[in-house]
DSSP file (Angstrom, degrees, kcal/mol; ACC not computed):
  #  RESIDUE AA STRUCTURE BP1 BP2  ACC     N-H-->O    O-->H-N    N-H-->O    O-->H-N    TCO  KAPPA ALPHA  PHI   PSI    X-CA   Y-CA   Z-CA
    1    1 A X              0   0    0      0, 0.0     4,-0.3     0, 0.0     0, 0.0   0.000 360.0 360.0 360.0 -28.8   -6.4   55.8   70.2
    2    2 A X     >  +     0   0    0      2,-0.2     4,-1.5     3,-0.1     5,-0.2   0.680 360.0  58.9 -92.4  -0.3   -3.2   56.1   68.5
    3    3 A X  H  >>S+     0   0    0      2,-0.2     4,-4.7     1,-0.2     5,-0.5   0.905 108.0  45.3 -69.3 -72.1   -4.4   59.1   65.8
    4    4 A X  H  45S+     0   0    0      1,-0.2     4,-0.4     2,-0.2    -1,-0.2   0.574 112.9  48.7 -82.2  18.9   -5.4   61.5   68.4
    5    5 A X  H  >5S+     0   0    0     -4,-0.3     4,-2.0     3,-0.1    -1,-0.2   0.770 111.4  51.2 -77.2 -60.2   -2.2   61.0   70.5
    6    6 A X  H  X5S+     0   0    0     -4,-1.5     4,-2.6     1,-0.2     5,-0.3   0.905 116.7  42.1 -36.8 -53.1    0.1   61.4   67.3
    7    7 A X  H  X5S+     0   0    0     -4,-4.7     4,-4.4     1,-0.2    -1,-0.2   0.964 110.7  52.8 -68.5 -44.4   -1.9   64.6   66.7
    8    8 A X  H  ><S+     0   0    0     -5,-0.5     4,-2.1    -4,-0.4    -1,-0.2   0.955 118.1  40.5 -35.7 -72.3   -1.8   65.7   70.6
    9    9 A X  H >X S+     0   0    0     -4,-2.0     4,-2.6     1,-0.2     3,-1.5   0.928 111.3  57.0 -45.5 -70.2    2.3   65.2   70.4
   10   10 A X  H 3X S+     0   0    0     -4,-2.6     4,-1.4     1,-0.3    -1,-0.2   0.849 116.6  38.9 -37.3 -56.0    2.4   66.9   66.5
   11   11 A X  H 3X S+     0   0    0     -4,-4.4     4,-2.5    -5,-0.3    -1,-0.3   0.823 113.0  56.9 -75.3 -30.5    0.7   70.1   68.3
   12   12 A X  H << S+     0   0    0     -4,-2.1    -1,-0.2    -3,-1.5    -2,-0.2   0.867 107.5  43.6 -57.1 -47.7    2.6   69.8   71.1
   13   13 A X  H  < S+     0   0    0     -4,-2.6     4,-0.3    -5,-0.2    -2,-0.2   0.700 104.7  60.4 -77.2 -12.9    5.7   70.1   69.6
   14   14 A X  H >X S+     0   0    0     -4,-1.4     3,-4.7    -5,-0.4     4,-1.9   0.911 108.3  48.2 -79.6 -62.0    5.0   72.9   67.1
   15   15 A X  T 3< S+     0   0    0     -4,-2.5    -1,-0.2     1,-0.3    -2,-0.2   0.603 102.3  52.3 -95.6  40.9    4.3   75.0   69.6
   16   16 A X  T 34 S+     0   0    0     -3,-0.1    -1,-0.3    -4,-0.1    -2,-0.2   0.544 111.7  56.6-101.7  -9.4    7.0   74.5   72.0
   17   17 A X  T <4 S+     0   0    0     -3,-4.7     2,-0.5    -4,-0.3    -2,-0.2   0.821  91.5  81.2 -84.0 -20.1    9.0   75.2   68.7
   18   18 A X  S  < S-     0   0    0     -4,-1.9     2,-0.6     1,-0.0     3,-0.1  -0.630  73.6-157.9 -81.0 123.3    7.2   78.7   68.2
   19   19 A X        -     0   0    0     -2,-0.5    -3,-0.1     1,-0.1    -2,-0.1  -0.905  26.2 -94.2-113.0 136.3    8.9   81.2   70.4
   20   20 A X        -     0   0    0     -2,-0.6     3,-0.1     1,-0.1    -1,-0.1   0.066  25.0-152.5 -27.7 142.4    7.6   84.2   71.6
   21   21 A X  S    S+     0   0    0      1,-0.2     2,-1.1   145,-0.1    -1,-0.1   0.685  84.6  65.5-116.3 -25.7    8.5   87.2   69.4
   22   22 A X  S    S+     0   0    0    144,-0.1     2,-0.3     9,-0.1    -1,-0.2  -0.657  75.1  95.0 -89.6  86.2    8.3   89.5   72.2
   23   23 A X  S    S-     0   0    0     -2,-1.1     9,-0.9    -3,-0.1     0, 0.0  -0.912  79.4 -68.8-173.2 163.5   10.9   88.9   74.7
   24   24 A X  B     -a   32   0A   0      7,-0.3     2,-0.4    -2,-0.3     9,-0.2  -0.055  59.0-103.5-142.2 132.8   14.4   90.2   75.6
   25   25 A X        -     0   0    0      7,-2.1     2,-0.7     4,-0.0     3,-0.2  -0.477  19.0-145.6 -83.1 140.9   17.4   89.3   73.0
   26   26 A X    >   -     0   0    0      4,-1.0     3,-1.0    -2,-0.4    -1,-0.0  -0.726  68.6 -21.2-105.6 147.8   19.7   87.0   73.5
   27   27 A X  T 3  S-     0   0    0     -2,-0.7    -1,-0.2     1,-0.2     3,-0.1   0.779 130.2 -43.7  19.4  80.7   23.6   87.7   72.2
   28   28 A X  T 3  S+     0   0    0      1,-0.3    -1,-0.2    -3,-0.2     2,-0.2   0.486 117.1 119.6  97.2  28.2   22.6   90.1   69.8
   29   29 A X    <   -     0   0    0     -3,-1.0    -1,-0.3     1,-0.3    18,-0.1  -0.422  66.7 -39.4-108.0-167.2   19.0   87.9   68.2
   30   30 A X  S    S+     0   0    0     -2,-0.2    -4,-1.0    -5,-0.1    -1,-0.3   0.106  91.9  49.4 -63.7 155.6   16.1   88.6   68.2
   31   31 A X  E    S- B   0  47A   0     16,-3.2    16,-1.7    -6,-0.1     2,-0.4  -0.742  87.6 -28.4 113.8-173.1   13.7   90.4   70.6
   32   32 A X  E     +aB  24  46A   0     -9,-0.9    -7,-2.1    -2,-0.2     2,-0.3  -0.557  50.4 179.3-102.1 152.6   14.1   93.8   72.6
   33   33 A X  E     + B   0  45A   0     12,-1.6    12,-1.2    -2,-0.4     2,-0.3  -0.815   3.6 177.1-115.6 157.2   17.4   95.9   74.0
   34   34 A X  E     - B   0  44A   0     -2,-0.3     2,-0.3    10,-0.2    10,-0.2  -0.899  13.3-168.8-171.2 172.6   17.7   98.6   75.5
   35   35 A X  E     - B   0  43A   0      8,-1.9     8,-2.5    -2,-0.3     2,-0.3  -0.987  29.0-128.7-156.0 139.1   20.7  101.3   77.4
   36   36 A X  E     - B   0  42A   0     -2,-0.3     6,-0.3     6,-0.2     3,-0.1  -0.665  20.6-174.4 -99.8 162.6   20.2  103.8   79.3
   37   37 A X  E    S-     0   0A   0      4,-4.1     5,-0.2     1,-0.4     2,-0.2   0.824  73.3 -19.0-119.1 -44.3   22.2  106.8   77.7
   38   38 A X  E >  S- B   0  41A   0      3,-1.2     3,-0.6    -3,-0.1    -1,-0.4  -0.710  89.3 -71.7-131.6-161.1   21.4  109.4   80.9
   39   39 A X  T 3  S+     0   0    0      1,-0.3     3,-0.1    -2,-0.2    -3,-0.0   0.641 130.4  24.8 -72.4 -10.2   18.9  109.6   83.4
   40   40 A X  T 3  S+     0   0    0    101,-0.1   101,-1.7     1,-0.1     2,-0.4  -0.125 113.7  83.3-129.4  21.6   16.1  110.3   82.1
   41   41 A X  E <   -BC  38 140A   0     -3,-0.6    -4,-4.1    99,-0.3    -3,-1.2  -0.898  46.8-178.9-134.4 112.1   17.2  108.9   78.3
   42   42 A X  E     -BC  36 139A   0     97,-2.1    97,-0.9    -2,-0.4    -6,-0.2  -0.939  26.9-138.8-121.0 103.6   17.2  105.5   76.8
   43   43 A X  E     -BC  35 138A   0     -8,-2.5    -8,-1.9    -2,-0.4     2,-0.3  -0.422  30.6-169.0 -74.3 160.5   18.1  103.8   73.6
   44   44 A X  E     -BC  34 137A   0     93,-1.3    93,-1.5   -10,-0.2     2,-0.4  -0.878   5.4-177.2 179.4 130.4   15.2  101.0   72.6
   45   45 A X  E     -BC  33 136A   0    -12,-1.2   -12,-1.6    -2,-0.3     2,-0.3  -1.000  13.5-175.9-143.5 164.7   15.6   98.6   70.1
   46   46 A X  E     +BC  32 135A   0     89,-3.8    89,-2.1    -2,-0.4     2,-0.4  -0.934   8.5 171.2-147.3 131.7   13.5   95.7   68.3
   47   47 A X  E     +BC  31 134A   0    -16,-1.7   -16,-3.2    -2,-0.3     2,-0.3  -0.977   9.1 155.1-139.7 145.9   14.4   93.1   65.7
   48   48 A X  E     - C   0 133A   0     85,-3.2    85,-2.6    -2,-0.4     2,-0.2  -0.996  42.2 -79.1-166.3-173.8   12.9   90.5   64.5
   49   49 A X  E    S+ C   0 132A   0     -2,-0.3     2,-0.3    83,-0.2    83,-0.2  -0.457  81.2  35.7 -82.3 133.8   12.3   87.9   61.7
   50   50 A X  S    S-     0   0    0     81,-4.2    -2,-0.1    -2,-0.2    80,-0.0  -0.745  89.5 -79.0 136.1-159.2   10.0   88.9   58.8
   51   51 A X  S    S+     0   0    0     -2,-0.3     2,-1.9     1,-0.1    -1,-0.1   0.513  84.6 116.9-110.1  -0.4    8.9   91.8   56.4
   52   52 A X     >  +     0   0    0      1,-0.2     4,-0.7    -3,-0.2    81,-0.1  -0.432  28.7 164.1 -86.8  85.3    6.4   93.5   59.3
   53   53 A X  H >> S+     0   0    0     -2,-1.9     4,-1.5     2,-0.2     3,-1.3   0.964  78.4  51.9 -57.1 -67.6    8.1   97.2   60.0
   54   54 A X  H 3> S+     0   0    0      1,-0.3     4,-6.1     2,-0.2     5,-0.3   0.830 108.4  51.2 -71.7 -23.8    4.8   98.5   61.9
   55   55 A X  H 34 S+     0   0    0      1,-0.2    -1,-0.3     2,-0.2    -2,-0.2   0.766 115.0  44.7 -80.5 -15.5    4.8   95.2   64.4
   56   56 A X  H <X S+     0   0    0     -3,-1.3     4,-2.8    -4,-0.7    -1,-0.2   0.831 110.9  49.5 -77.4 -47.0    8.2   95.9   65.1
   57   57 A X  H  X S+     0   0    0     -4,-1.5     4,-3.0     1,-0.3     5,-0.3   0.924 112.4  49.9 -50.7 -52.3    7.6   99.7   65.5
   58   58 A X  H  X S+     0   0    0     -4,-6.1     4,-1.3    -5,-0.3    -1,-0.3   0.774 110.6  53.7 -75.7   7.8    4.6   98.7   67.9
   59   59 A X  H  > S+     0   0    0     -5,-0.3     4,-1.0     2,-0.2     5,-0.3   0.855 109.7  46.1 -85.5 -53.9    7.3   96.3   69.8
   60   60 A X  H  < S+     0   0    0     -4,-2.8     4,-0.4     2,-0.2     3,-0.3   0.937 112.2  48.5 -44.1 -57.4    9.6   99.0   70.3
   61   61 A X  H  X S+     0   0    0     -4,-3.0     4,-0.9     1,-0.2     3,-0.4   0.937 109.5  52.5 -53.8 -54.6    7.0  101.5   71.5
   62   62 A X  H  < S+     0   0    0     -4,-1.3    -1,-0.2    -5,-0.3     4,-0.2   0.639 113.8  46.3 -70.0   1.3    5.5   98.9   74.1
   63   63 A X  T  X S+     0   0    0     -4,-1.0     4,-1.2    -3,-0.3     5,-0.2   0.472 113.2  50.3 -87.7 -26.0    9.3   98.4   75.5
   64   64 A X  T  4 S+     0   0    0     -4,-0.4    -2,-0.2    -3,-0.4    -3,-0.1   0.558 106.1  51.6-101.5   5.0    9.5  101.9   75.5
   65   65 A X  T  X S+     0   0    0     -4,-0.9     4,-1.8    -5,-0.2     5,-0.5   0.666 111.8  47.1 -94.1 -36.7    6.3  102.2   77.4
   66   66 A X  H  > S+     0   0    0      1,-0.3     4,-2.1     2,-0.2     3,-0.4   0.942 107.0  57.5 -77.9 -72.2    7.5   99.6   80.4
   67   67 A X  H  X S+     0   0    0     -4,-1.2     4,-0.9     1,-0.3    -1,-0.3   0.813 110.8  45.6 -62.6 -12.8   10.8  101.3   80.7
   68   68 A X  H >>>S+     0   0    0     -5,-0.2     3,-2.5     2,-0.2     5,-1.2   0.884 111.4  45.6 -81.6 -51.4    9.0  104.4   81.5
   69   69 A X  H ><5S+     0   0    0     -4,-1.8     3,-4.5    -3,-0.4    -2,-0.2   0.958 114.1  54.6 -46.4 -69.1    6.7  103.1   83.7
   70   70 A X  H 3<5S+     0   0    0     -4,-2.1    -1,-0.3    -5,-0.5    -3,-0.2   0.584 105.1  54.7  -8.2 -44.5   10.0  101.2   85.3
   71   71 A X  H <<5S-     0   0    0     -3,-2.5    -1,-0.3    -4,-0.9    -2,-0.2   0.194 121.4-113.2-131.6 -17.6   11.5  104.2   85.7
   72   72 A X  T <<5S+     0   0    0     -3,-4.5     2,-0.3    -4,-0.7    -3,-0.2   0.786  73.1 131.9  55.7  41.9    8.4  105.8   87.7
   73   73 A X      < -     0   0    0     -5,-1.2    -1,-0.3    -6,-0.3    70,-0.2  -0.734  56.9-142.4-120.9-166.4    7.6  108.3   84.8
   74   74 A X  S    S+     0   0    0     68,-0.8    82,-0.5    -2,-0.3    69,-0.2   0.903  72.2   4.7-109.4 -70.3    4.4  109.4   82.9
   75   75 A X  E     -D  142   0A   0     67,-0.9    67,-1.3    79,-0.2     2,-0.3  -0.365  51.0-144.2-102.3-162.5    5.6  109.8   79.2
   76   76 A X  E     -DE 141 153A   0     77,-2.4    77,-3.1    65,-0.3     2,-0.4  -0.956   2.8-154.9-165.8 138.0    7.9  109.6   76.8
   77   77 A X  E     -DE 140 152A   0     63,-2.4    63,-1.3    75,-0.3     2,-1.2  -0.900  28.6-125.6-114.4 143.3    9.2  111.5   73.5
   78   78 A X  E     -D  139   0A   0     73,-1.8    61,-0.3    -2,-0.4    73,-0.2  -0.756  23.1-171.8 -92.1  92.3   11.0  109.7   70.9
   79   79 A X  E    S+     0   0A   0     -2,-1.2     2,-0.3    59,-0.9    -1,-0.2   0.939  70.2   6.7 -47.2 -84.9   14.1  111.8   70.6
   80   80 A X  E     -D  138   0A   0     58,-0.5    58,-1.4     2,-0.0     2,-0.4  -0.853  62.2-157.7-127.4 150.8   15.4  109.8   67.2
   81   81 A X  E     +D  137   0A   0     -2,-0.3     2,-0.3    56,-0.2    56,-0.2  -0.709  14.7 167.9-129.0  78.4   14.0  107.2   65.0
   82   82 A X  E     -D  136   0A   0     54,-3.7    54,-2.0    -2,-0.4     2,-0.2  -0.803   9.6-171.8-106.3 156.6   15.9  104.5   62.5
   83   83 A X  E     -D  135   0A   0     -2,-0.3     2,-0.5    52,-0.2    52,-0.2  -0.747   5.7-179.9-146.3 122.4   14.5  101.7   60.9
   84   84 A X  E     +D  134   0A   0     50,-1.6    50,-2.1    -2,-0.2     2,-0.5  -0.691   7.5 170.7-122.3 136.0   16.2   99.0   59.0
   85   85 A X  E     -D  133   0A   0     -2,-0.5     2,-0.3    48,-0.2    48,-0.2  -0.951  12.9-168.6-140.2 137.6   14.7   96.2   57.4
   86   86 A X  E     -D  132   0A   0     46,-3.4    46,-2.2    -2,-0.5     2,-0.4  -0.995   7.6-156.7-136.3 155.7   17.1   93.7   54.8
   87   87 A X  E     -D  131   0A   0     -2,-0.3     2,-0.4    44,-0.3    44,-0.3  -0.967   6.8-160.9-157.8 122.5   15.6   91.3   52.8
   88   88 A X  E     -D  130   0A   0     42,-3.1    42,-1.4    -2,-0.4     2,-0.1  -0.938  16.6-148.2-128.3 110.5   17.4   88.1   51.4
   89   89 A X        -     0   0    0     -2,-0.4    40,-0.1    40,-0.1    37,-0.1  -0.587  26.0-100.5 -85.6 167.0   15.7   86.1   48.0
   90   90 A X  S    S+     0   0    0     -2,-0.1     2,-0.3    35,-0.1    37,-0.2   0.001  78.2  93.5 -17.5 148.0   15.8   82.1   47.1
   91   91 A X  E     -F  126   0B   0     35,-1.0    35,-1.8    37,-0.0     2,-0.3  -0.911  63.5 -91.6 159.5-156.0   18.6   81.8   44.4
   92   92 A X  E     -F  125   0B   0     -2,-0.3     2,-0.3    33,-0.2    33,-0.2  -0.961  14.7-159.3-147.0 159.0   21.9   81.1   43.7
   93   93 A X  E     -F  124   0B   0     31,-1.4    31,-1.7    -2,-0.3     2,-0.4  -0.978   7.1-178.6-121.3 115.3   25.0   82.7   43.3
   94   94 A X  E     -F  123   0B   0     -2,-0.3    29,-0.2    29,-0.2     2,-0.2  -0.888  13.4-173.0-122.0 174.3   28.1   81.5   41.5
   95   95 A X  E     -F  122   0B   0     27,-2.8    27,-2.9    -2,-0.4     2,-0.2  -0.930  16.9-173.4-160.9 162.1   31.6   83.5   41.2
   96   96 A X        +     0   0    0     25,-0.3     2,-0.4    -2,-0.2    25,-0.1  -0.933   6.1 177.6-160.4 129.1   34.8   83.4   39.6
   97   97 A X        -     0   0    0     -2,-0.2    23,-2.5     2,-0.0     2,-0.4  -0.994  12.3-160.1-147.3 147.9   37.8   85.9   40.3
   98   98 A X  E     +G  119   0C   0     -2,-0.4    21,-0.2    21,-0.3     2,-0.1  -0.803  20.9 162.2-133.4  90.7   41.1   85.4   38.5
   99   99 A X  E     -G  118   0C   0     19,-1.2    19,-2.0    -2,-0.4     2,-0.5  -0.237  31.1-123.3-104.8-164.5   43.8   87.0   40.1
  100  100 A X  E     -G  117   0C   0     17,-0.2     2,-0.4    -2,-0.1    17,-0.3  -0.988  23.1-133.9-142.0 142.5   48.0   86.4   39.7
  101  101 A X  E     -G  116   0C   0     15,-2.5    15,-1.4    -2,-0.5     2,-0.5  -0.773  16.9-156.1 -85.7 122.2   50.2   85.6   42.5
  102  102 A X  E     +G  115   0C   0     -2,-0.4     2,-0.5    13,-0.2    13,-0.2  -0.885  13.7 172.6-137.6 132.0   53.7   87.1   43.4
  103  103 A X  E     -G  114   0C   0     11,-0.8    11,-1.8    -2,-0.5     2,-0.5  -0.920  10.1-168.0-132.0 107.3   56.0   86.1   44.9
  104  104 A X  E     -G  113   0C   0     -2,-0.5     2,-0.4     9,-0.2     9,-0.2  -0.612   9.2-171.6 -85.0 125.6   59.8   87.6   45.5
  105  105 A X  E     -G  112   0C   0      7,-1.9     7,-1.5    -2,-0.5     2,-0.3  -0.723   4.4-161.4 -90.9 160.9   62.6   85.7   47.0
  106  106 A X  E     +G  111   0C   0     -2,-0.4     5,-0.3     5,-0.3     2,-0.2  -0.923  19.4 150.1-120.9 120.9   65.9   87.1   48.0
  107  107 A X  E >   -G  110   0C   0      3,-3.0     3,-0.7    -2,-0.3    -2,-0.0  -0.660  61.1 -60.6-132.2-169.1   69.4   85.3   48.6
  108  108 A X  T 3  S+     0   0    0      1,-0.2     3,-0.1    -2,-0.2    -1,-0.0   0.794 128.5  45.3 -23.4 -57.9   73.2   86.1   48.3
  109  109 A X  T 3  S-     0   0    0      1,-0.2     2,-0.4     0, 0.0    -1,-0.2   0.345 120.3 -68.1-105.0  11.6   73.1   86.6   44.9
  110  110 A X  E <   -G  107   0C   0     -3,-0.7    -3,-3.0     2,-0.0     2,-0.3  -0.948  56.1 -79.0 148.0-166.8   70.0   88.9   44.0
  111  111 A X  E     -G  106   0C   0     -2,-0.4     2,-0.4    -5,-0.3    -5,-0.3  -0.744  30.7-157.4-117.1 170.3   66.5   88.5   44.1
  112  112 A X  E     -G  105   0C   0     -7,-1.5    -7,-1.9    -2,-0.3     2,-0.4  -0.969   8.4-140.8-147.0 164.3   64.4   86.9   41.8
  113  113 A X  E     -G  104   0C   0     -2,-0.4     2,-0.2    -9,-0.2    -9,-0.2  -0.934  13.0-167.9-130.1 124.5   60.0   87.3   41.1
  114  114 A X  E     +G  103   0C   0    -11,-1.8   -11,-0.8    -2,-0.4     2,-0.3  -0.595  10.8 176.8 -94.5 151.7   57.7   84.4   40.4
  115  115 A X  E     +G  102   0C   0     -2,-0.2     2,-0.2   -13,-0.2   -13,-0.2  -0.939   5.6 170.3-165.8 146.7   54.4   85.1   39.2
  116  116 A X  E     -G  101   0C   0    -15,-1.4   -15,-2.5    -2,-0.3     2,-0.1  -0.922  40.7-102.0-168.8 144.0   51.4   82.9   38.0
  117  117 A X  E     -G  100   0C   0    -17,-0.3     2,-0.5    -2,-0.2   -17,-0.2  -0.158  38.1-165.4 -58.5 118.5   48.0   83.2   37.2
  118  118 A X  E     -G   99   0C   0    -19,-2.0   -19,-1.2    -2,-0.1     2,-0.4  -0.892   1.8-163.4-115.4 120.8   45.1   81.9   40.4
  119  119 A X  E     -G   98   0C   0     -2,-0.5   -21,-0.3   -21,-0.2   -23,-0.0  -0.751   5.1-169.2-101.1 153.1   41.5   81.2   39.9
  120  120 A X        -     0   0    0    -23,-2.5   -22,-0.1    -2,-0.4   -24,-0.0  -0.022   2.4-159.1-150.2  70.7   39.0   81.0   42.6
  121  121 A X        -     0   0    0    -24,-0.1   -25,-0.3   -25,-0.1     2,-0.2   0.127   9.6-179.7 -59.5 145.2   35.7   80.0   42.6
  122  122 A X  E     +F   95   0B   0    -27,-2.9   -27,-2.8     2,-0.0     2,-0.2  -0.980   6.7 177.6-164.8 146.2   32.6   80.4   44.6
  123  123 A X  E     -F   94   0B   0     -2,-0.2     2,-0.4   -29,-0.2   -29,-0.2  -0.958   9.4-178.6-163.7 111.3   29.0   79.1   44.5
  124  124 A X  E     -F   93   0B   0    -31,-1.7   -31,-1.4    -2,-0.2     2,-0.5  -0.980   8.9-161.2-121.1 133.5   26.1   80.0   47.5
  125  125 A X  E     -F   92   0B   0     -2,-0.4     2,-0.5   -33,-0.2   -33,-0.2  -0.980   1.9-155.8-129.8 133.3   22.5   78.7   47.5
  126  126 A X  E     -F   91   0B   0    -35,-1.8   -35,-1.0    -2,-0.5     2,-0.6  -0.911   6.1-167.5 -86.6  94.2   19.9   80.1   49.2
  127  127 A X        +     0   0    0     -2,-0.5     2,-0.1   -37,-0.2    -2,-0.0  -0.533  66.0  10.8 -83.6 106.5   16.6   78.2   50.3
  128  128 A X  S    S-     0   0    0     -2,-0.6     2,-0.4     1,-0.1    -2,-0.0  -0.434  84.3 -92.3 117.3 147.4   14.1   80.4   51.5
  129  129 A X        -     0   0    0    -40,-0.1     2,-0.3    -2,-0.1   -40,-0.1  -0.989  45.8-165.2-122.6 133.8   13.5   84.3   51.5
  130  130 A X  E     + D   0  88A   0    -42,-1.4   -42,-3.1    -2,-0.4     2,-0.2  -0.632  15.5 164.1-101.6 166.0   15.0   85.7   55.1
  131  131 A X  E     + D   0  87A   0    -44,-0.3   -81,-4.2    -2,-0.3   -44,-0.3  -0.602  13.9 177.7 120.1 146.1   14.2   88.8   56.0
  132  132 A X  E     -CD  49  86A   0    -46,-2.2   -46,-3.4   -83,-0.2     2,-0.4  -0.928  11.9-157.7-151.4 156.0   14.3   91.0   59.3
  133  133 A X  E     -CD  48  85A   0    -85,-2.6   -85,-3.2    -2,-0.2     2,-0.3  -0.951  10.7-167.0-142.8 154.8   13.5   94.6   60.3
  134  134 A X  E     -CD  47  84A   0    -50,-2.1   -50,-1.6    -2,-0.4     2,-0.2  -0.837   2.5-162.6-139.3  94.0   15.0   96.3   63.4
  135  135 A X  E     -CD  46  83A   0    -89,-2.1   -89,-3.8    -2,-0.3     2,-0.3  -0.669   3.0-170.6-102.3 153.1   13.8   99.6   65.1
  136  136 A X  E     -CD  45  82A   0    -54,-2.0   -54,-3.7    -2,-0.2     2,-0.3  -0.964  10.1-164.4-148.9 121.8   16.0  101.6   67.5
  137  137 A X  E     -CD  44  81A   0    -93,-1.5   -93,-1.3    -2,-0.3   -56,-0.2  -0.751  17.6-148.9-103.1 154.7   14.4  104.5   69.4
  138  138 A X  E     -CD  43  80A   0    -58,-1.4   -59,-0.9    -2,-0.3   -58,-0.5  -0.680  26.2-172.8-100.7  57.7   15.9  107.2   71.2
  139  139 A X  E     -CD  42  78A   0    -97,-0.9   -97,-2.1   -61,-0.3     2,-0.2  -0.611  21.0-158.2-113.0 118.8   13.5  108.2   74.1
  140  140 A X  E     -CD  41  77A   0    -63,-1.3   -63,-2.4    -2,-0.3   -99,-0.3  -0.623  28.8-139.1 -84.5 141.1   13.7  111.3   76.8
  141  141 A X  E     - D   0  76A   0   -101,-1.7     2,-0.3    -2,-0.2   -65,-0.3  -0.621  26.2-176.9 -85.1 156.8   11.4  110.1   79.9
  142  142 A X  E     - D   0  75A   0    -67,-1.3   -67,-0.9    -2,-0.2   -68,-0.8  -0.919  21.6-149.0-154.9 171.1    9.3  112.8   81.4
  143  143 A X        +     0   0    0     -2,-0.3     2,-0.3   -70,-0.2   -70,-0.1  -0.955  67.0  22.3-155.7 119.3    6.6  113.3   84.5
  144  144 A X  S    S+     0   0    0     -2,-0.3     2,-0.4     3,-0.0    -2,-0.1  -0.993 107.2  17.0 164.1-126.6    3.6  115.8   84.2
  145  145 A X  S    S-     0   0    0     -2,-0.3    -2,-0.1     1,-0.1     3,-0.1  -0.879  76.1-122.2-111.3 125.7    1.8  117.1   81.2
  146  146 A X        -     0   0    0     -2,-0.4     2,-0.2     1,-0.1     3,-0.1  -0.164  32.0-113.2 -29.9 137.9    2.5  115.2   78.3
  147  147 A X        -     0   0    0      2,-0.1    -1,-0.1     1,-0.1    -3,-0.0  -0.660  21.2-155.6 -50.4 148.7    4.1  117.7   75.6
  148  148 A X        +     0   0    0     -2,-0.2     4,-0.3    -3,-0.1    -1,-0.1   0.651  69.9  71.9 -93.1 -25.7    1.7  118.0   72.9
  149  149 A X  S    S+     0   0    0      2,-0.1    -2,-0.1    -3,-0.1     2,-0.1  -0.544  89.6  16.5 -90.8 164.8    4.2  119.0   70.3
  150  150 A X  S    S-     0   0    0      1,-0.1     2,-3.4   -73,-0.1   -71,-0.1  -0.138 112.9 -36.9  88.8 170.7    6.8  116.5   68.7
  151  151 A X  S    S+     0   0    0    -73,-0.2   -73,-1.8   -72,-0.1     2,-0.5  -0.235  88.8 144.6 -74.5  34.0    7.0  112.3   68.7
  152  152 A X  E     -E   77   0A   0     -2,-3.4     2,-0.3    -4,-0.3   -75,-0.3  -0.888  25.1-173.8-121.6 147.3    5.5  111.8   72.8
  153  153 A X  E     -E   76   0A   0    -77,-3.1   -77,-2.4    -2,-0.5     2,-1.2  -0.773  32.7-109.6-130.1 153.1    3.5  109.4   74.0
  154  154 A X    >>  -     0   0    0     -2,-0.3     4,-1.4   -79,-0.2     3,-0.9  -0.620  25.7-154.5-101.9  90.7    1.6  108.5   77.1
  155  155 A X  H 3> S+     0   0    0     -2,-1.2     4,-2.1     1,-0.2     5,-0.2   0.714  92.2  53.2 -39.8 -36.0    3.5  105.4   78.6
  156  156 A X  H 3> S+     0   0    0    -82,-0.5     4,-2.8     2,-0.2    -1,-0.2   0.949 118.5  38.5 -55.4 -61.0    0.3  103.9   80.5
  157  157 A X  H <> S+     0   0    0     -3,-0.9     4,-1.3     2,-0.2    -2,-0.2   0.748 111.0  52.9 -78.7 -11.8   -1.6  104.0   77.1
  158  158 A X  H  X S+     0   0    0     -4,-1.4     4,-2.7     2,-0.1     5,-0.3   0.907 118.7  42.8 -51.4 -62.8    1.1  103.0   74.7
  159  159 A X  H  X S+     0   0    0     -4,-2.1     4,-2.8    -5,-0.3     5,-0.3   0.965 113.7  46.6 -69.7 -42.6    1.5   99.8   77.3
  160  160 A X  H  X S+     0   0    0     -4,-2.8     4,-1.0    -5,-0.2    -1,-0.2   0.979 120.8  39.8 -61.4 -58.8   -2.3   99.1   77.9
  161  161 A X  H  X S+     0   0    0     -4,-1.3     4,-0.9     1,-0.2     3,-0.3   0.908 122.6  46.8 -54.1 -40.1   -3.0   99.3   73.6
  162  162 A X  H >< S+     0   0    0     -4,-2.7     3,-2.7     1,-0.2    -1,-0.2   0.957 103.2  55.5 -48.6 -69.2    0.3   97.5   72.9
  163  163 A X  H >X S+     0   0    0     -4,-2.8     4,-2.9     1,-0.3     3,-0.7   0.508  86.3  71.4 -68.4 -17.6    0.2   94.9   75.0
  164  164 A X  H 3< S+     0   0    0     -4,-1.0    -1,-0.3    -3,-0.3    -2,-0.2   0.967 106.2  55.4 -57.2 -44.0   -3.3   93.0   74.1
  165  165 A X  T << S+     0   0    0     -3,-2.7    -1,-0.2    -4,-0.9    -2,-0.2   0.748 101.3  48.3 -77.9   2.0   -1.1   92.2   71.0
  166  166 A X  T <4        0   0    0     -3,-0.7    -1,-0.2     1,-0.2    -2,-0.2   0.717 360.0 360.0 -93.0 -20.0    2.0   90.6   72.7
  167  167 A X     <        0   0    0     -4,-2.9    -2,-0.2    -3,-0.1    -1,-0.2   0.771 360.0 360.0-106.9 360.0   -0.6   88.4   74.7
């Protein structure tokens, strides 16, 4: 009896420890942003933990499918497009910087300059390779017909394809 409780708990607690990767950031982590820049225009972002640049991209797009829809429009064009991914390896770092100190007094009778030689040492170890990728869209809203030409998408099918992967 007491095996398959331990294991029940073990499972229980991993995934209350796994958070959602899709979900609104909080103070500047991970998850989606967004600001609207006019009325019909939007900034979009997603970041999150890992090396995956297209899962991020499709995170971005399905946030930038709801705020149209939100918004009561039909598409959307992606105006501008960055994407930044950084990448941190295992290791170690040590440092050494040797610099001189100076220091002038002044009194009554003149001034005088001390100087002497300062060392300063520095040593960071890294466990683990971090990496994180971050897209930020730029997206004009629109209501009709779709443009064909240029970066636009059809906010109803962007959300429907998207969204099977967030659930």
């Amino acid at each position: 009896m007491k095996k398959p409780m331990t294991a029940l708990m073990m499972v229980l607690l991993i995934s209350a420890c796994a958070a959602p990767v899709y979900q609104p950031a909080k103070s500047g982590g991970y998850g989606y942003r967004e600001s609207q820049i006019a009325d019909n225009r939007y900034r979009v972002s997603f970041r999150m933990r890992g090396d995956k640049r297209f899962e991020a991209m499709d995170y971005a797009l399905l946030r930038a499918s709801e705020l149209t829809l939100m918004a009561d429009y039909d598409w959307f064009v992606v105006v501008d497009r960055q994407v930044d991914g950084t990448r941190e390896e295992s290791g170690s770092k040590v440092s050494a910087r040797r610099t001189r100190n100076t220091e002038r007094h002044c009194g009554l009778l003149g001034c005088t300059t001390d100087s002497s030689p300062s060392t300063a040492y520095g040593a960071e170890i890294s466990s683990g390779n971090r990496s994180e990728q971050e897209v930020i869209l730029e997206i004009r809203l629109g209501k009709g017909v779709r443009p064909t030409e240029g970066d636009s998408y059809d906010a109803l099918e962007v959300r429907d394809n998207l969204r099977k992967r967030v659930e």
